[in-house]
N, C-alpha and C positions, 0 to 999 in steps of 0.2 A: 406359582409362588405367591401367600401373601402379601397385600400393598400395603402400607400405611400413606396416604398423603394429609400434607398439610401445609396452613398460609398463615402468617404473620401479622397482626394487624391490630389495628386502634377500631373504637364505633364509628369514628367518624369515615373508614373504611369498610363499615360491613356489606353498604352495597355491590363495592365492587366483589367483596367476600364472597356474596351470596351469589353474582352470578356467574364467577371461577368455578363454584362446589355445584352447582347445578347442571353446569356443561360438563363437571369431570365425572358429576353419577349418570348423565346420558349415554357416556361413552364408554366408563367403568362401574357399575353398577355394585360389582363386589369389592369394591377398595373399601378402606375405612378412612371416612373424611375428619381429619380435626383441626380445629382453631385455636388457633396461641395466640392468646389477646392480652397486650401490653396494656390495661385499661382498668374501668372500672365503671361502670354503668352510667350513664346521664341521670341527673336527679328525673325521676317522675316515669323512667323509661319501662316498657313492658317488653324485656326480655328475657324467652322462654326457646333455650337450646334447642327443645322437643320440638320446634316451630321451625327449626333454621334446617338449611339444607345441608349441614354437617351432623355427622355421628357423635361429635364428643368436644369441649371446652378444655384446654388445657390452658389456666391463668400464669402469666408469667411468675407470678405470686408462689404459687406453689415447685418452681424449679429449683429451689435449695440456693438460688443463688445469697454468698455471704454478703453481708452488710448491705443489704438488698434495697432498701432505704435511699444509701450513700450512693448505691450504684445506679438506681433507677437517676437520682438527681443530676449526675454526669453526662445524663445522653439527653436528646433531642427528640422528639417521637423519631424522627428516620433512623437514627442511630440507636433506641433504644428495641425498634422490633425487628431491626438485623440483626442486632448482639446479643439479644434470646435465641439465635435461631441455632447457633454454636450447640450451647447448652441442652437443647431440647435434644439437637440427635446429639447428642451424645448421652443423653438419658436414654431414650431408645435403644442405643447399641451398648448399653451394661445392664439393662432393668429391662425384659423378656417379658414383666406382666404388664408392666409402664407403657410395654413398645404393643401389647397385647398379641401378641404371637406373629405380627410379623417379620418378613425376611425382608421385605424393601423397603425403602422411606425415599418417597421422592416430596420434594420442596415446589411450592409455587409462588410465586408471587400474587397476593389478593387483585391487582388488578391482570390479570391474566385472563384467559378466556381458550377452551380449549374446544376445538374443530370436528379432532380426529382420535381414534386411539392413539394411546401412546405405548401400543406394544412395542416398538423398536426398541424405547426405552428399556421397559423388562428383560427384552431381548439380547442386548448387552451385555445385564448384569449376568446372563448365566455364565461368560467366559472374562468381564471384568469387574471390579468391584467400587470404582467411582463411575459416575459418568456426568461430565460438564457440556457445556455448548458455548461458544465463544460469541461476542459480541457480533463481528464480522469472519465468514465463511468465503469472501471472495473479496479481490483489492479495490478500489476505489478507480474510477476510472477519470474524475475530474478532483482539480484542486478542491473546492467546495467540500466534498466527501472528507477528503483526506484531510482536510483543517478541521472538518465538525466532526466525523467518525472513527476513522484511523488515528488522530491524535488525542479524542476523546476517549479512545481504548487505551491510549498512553499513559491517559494520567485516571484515569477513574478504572482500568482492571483489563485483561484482556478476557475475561469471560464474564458471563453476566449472570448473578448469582439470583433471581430470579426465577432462576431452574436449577437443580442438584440431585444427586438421588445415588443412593450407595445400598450396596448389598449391610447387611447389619451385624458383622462380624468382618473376621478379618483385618484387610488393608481399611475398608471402608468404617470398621471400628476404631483403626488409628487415626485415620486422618477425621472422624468427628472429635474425638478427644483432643488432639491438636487446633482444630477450626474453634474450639469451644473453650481453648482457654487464650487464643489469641483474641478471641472476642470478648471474652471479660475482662481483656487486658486493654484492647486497644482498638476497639470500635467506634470508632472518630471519622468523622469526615474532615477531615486535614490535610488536601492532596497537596501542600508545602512539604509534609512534614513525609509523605509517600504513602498516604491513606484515605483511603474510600471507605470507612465501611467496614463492611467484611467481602470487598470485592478483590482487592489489590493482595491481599492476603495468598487467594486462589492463584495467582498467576504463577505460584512455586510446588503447586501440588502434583502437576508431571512429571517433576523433578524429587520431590520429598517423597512419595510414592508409588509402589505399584501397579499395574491390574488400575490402570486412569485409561477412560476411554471419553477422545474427544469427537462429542454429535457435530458432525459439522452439516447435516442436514439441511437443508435450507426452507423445509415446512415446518423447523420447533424455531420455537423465539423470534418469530416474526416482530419488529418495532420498528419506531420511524428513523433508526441508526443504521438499517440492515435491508431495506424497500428498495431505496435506488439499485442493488442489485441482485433485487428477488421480485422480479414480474410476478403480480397478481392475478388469478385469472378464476373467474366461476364459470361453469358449464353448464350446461343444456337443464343438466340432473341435477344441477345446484351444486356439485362437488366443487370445492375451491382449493385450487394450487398456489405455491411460493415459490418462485425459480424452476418451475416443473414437477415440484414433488407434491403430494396432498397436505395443507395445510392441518398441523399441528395444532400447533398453541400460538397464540399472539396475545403481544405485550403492548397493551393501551398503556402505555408510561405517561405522567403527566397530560392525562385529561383535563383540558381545557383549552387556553390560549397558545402557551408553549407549545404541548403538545400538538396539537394542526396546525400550528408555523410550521413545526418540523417533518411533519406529515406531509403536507403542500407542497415541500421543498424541495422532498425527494418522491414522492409518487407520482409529480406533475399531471400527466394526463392516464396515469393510469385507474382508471374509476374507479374498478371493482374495491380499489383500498378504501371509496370514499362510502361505501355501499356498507362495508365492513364495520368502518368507523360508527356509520348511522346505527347498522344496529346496534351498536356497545350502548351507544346512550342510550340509545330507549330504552333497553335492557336495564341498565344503570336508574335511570326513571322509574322503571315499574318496581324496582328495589330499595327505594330510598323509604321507605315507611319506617318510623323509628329513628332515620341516620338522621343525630345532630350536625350538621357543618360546622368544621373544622374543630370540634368538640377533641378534647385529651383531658383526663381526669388530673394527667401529673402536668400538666403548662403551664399551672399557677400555683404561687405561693397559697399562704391555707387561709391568706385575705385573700382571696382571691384576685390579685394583683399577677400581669405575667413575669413569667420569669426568663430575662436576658438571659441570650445566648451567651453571652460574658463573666453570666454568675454560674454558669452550668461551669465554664471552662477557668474560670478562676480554682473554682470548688476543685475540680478533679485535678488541676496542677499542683493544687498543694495538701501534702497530706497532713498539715498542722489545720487546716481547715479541715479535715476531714475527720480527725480528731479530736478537735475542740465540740463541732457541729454534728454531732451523729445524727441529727434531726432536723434535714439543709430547707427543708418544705415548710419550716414553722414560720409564724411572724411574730412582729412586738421588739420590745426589749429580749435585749440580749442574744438575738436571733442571728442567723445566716444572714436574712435580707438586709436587717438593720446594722449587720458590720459591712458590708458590700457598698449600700451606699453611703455611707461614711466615707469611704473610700472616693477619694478624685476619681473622676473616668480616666483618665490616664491609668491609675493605678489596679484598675478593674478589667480593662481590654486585655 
């Protein structure tokens, strides 16, 4: 069956981009690689798709979303290229030339990194037509665990939407048309309010559909939430296993500090995670050519001034602002930014 994969991302993530798609064409050679990039070039940047290790550019730009403007201003980078992610498949599973003739679309996360084939996956879809993987595959065996990971599945998703992947019809046509207008609706990170994202969404999709099969594998989705009890081990022949099976894919979530706290935490002494982790970076190293840090074309007002997480979340609570301001990015008189701060900080929180 044809693949279509693809990852989510800003420039200031193409490294990681670049070496997801580079380990997913070692392993998949005839997939079709594409990038959904919520962005827009760095001033002075030379990039040239022909150059990158994906097949095809898909700009958030061009997904029809309405009042696209209004909507990009509402999100967050985190928030705004997981609630493109809706939208795209669900272009895919109604638009046949859009999806270009495939039958699968599986999702990765740009900082991913993949091992092994992921026929198991394909494997699936012939007899169901979602397939998830959940945060945690086995229970926690010390408090620690269960306060940082079993509870952090509580409030942030019980699967981890980092991986996804649907046959492109059928159940797995409903439930993107569904996934895609809950995320144009309501792709906030607000776990007060009972939202991740578009993670917490997924945890009713067993239930709201068919032909759902969960990977509980312990070689796909390797991260530092799911090590404490998935031994790492490399072999003779360099093959590397997760809890005994052949490692998959793994999930470098939060490269840097964070992330190896929580690596350290739970791999303790088991090395091979640390062998792992080294080569990501380098990897990551040898890919940064071009990547601006911490670069987002929409982070700032069009003075180039940034724009508070407060005035993202003021704008989309009210739809008199949304209405008055069709244009929340501009500055000067008579502006979004210049009624915002008008406003008391009280009044803007």
């Amino acid at each position: 069956m044809t693949v279509l994969c693809w990852s989510s991302f800003t420039f200031s993530y193409l490294d990681r981009a670049r070496v997801l798609f580079e380990s997913l064409r070692r392993h998949h050679p005839d997939w079709t690689l594409v990038a959904l990039i919520s962005d827009e070039p760095p001033p002075g940047a030379d990039f040239d798709p022909a150059n990158e290790p994906f097949d095809r550019v898909v700009w958030a730009t061009d997904l029809g979303i309405a009042d696209y403007e209004s909507f990009l201003f509402q999100h967050d980078v985190v928030e705004m290229c997981t609630a493109v992610k809706g939208p795209f498949l669900d272009r895919l599973s109604r638009d046949p030339d859009f999806a270009g003739g495939a039958e699968i679309a599986v999702y990765l996360d740009p900082d991913t990194a993949v091992f092994a084939p992921l026929d198991a996956v394909i494997a699936r879809l012939q007899n169901f037509d979602i397939v998830l993987t959940p945060h945690l595959a086995a229970p926690e065996l010390e408090e620690a665990g269960v306060l940082d990971n079993e509870m952090s599945a509580l409030r942030t998703g019980i699967y981890n939407l980092g991986f996804v992947a649907i046959r492109l019809g059928c159940e797995g046509a409903r439930f993107a048309a569904w996934w895609a207008q809950r995320l144009l609706d309501f792709c906030f990170d607000d776990i007060p309010q009972g939202l991740f994202t578009d993670q917490r969404w997924c945890d009713q999709v067993p239930v709201l559909f068919d032909r759902v099969s969960i990977l509980r594998d312990p070689g796909f989705n390797v991260a530092s939430w799911n090590i404490s009890r998935r031994p790492v081990a490399i072999g003779l022949d360099g093959t590397i296993t997760a809890g005994g099976s052949p490692l998959r894919f793994w999930h470098f979530t939060k490269l840097g500090v964070l992330g190896e706290a929580m690596t350290r935490r739970y791999a303790r002494d088991n090395f091979p995670v640390y062998e792992i982790w080294n080569w990501y970076r380098r990897e990551i190293e040898r890919h940064q050519e071009g990547v601006p840090s911490g670069w987002w074309a929409h982070g700032t007002y069009a003075d180039g001034r940034p724009i508070p997480k407060q005035h993202r979340r003021h704008y989309r609570d009210s739809a008199e602002l949304r209405q008055r301001f069709p244009r929340p990015f501009a500055s000067g008189a008579d502006s979004l930014s210049a009624y915002l701060d008008a406003l008391t900080p009280g009044a803007v929180a």
